[in-house]
C-alpha positions as CSV (number, residue, x, y, z in Angstrom):
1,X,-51.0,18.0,-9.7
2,X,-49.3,14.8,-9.4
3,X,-45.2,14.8,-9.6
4,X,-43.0,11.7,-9.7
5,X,-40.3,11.5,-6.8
6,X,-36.9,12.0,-8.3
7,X,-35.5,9.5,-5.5
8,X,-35.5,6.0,-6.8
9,X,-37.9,3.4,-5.2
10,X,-35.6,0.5,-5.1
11,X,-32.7,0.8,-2.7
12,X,-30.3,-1.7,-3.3
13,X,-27.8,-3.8,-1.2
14,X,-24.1,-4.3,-2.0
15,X,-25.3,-8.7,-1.5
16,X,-26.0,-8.3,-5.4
17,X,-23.0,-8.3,-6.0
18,X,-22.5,-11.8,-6.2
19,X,-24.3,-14.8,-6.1
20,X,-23.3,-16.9,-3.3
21,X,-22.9,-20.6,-3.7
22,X,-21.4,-22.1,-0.4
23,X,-24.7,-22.6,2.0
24,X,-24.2,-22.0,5.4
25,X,-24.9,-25.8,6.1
26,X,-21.6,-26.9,3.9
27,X,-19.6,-23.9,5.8
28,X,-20.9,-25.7,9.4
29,X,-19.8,-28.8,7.9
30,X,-16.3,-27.8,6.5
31,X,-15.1,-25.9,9.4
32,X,-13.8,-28.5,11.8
33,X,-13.1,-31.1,8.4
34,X,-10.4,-28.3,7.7
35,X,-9.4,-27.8,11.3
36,X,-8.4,-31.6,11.1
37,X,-6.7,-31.6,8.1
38,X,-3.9,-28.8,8.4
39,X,-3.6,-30.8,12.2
40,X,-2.6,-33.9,10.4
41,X,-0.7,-32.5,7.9
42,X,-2.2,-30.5,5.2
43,X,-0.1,-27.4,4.9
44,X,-1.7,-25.8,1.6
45,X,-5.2,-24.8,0.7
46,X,-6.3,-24.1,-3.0
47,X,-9.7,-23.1,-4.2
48,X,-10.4,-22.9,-7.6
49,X,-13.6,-21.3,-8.8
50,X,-13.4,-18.8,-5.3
51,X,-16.2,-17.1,-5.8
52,X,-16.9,-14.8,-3.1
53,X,-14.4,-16.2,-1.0
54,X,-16.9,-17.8,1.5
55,X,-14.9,-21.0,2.2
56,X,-11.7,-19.1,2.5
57,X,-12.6,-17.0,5.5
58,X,-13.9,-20.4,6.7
59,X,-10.8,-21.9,6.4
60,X,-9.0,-19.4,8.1
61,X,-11.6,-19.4,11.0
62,X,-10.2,-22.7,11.0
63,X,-7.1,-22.1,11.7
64,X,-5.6,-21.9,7.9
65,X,-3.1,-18.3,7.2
66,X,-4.0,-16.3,4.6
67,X,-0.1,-17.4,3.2
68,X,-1.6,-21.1,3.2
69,X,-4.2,-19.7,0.7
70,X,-4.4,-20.1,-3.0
71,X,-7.1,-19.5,-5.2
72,X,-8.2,-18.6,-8.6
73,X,-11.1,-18.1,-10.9
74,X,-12.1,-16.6,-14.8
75,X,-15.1,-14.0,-13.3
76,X,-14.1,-10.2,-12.9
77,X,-15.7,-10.0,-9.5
78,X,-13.6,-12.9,-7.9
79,X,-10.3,-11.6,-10.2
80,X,-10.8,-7.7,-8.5
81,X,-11.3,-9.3,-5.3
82,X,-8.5,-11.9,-5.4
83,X,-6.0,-9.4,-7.0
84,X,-6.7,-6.8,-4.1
85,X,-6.2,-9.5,-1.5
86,X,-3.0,-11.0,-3.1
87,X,-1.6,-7.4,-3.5
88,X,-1.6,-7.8,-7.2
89,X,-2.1,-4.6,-9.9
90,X,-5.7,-4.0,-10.3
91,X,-5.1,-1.5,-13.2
92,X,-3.7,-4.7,-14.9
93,X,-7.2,-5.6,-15.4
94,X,-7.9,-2.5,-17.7
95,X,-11.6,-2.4,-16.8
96,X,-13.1,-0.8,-20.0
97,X,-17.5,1.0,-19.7
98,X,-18.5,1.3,-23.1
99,X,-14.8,1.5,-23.7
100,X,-14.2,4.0,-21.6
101,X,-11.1,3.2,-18.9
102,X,-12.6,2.3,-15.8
103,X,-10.1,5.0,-13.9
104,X,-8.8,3.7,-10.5
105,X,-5.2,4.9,-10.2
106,X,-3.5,6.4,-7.5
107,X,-7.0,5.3,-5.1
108,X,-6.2,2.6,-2.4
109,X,-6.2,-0.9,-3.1
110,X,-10.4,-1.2,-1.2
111,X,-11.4,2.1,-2.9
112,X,-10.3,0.8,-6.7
113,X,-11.9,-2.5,-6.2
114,X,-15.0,-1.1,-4.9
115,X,-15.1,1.7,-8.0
116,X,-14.5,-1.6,-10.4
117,X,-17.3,-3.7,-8.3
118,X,-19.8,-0.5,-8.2
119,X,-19.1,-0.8,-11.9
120,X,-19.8,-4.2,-12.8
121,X,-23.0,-4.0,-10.7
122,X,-24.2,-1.1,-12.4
123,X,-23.8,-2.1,-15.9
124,X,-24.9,-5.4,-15.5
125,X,-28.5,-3.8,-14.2
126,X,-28.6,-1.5,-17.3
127,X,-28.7,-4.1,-19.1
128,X,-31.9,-5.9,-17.3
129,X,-33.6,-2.2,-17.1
130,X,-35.4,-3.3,-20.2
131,X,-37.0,-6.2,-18.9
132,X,-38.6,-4.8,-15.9
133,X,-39.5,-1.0,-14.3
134,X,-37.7,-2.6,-10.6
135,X,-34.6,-2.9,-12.6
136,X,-34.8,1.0,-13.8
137,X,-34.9,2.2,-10.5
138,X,-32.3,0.0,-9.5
139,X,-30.0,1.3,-11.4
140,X,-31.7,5.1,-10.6
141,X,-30.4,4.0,-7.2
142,X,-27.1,3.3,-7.8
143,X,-26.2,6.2,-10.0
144,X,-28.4,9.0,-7.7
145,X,-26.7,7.5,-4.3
146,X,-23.4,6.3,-6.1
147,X,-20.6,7.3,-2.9
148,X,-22.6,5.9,-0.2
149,X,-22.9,2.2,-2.6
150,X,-18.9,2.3,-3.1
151,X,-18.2,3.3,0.6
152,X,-20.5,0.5,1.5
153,X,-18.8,-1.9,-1.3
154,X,-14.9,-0.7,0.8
155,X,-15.9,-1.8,3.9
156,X,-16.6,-5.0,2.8
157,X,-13.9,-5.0,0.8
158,X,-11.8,-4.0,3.9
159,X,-13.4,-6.7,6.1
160,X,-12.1,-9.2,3.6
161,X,-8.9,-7.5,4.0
162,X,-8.4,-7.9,7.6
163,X,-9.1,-11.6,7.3
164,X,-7.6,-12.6,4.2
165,X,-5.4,-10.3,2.9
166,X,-1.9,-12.1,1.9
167,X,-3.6,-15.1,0.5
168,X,-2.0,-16.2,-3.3
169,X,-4.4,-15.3,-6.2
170,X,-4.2,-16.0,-10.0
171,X,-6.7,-15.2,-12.1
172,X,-6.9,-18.4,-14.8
173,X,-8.8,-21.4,-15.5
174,X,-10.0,-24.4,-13.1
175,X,-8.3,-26.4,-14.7
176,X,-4.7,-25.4,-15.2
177,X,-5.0,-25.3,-11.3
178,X,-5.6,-28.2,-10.6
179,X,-3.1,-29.4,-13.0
180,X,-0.1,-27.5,-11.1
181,X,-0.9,-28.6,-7.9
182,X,-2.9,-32.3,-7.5
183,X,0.5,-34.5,-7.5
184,X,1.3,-32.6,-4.2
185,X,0.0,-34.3,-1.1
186,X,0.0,-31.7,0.9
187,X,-2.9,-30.0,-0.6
188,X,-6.0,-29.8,0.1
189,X,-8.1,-28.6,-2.8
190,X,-11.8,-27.3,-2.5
191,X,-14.2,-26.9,-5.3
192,X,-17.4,-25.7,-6.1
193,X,-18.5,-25.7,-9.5
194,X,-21.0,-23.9,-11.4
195,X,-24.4,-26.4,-10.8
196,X,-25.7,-25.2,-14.7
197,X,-24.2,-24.2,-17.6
198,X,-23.3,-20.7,-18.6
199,X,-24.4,-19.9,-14.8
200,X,-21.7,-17.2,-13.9
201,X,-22.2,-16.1,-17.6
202,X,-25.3,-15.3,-17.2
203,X,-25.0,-13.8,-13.8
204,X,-22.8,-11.3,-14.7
205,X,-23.7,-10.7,-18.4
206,X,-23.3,-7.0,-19.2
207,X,-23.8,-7.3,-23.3
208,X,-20.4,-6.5,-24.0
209,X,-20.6,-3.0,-22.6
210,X,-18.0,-4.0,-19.5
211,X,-14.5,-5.4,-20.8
212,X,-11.4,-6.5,-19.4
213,X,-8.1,-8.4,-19.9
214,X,-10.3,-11.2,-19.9
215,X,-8.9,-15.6,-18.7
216,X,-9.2,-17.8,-21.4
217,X,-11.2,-20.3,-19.8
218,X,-13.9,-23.5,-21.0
219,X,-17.2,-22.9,-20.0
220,X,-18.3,-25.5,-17.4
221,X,-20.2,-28.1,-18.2
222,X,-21.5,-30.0,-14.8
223,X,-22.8,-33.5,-16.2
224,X,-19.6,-34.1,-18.2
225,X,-16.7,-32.1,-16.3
226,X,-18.4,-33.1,-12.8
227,X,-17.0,-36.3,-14.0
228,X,-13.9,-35.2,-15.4
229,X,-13.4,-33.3,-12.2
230,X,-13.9,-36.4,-10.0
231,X,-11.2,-38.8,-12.6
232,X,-9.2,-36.2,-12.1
233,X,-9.1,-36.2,-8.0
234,X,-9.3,-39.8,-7.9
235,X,-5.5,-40.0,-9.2
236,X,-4.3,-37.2,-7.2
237,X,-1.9,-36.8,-5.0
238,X,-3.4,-34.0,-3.1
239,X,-7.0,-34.1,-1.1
240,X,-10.0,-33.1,-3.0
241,X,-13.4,-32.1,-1.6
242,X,-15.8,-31.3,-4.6
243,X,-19.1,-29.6,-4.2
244,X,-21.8,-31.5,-6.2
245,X,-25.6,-30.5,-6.3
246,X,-27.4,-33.8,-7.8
247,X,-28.7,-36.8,-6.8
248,X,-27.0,-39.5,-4.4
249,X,-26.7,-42.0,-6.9
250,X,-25.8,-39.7,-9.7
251,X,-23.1,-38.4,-7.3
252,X,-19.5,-38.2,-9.8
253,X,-17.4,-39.1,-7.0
254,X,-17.6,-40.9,-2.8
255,X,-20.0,-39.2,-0.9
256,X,-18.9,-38.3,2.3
257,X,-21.6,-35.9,2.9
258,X,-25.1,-35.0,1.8
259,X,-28.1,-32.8,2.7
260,X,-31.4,-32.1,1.1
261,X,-32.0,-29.5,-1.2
262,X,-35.6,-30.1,-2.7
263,X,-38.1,-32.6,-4.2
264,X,-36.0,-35.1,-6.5
């Protein structure tokens, strides 16, 4: 007789999370560029679009405090993150599965964020079980080894703590950041947008199953608001340093660095 293993055959890592999209060549690159900058005179980081928060541990490897910090961002992932960092109410969020409350209170800051994380990742592989077996067992992995995925998920989370933890966090659009901040010339801002449209959408799409207080925000378009961004910077105050996957001559804005990515 012949009997299927209850265990799950795909063993997942807590990387899925998120999608990386600073490379380590552009974290080699930035590093010193933002060691030079607070030395002649930059006193104030901000980062909308943060992400995972790659270029903020950069910058503070740089020499940049956590209090010199801002970021922001409309995903749920960079919001739980940010909020926990910042010190900010994660219940605020009211994380909702299938409209059930997401229930975090009275847990450490690291232990409510990782729940709300464990969450997000889990529902948003249900919804890609239909497409493919790998994504079934997947998700048979997360729900059959679920505490050893969230303590893994907190001690990331608490590594992130350690070096980041004060920074300033608001969860809202890209561009109302920029907007509050670019006549200052002590700022250094760092961005990098979404290279296709509907890209974090998509990313994180759950089919409505995972809600939340929710940023109003414009989806990004990259052709049109690359530009936009770039007009933008160009009658700033402050120092931007934009992210742009394209070609050289189709570049929105000066090119002060470059590096190959593929044919064309």
């Amino acid at each position: 007789m012949l009997f299927r293993s209850l265990m799950p055959k795909v063993t997942l890592s807590p990387d899925m999370l998120f999608l990386s999209t600073w490379d380590a060549p552009e974290r080699v690159y930035m590093g010193p560029l933002l060691t030079k900058l607070r030395a002649n005179g930059y006193s104030r980081y901000v980062e909308p679009i943060a992400g995972a928060y790659a270029m903020p541990t950069v910058a503070v490897a740089s020499g940049w405090k956590p209090q010199e910090i801002a970021t922001s961002d409309v995903s749920l992932y960079a919001n739980v993150v940010g909020l926990m960092l910042s010190g900010g109410n994660l219940e605020d969020l009211a994380v909702t599965h299938d409209g059930a409350l997401v229930e975090i209170s009275g847990l450490e800051p690291t232990k409510q964020a990782a729940i709300l994380l464990w969450t997000q990742l889990l529902v948003r592989l249900e919804h890609r079980a239909k497409q493919a077996i790998y994504w079934h067992e997947a998700v048979a992995d997360l729900y059959v080894t679920r505490s050893r995925h969230i303590s893994s998920i907190e001690r990331g989370l608490a590594g992130m703590m350690d070096r980041l933890a004060g920074i300033e966090h608001e969860p809202c659009d890209i561009w109302d950041t920029l907007n509050s901040v670019m006549g200052n010339p002590e700022v250094v801002v760092v961005c990098n947008p979404p290279t296709y449209r509907n890209g974090y959408e998509k990313f994180f799409d759950t089919g409505g199953r995972l809600r939340w207080n929710d940023v109003k925000y414009e989806v990004w378009e990259p052709g049109p608001d690359q530009k936009k961004l770039a007009k933008l910077a160009e009658g700033a105050e402050a120092l931007f340093l934009i992210q742009q996957q394209t070609k050289p001559r189709d570049s929105a804005g000066a090119t002060v660095y470059a590096r190959h990515l593929s044919p064309g």
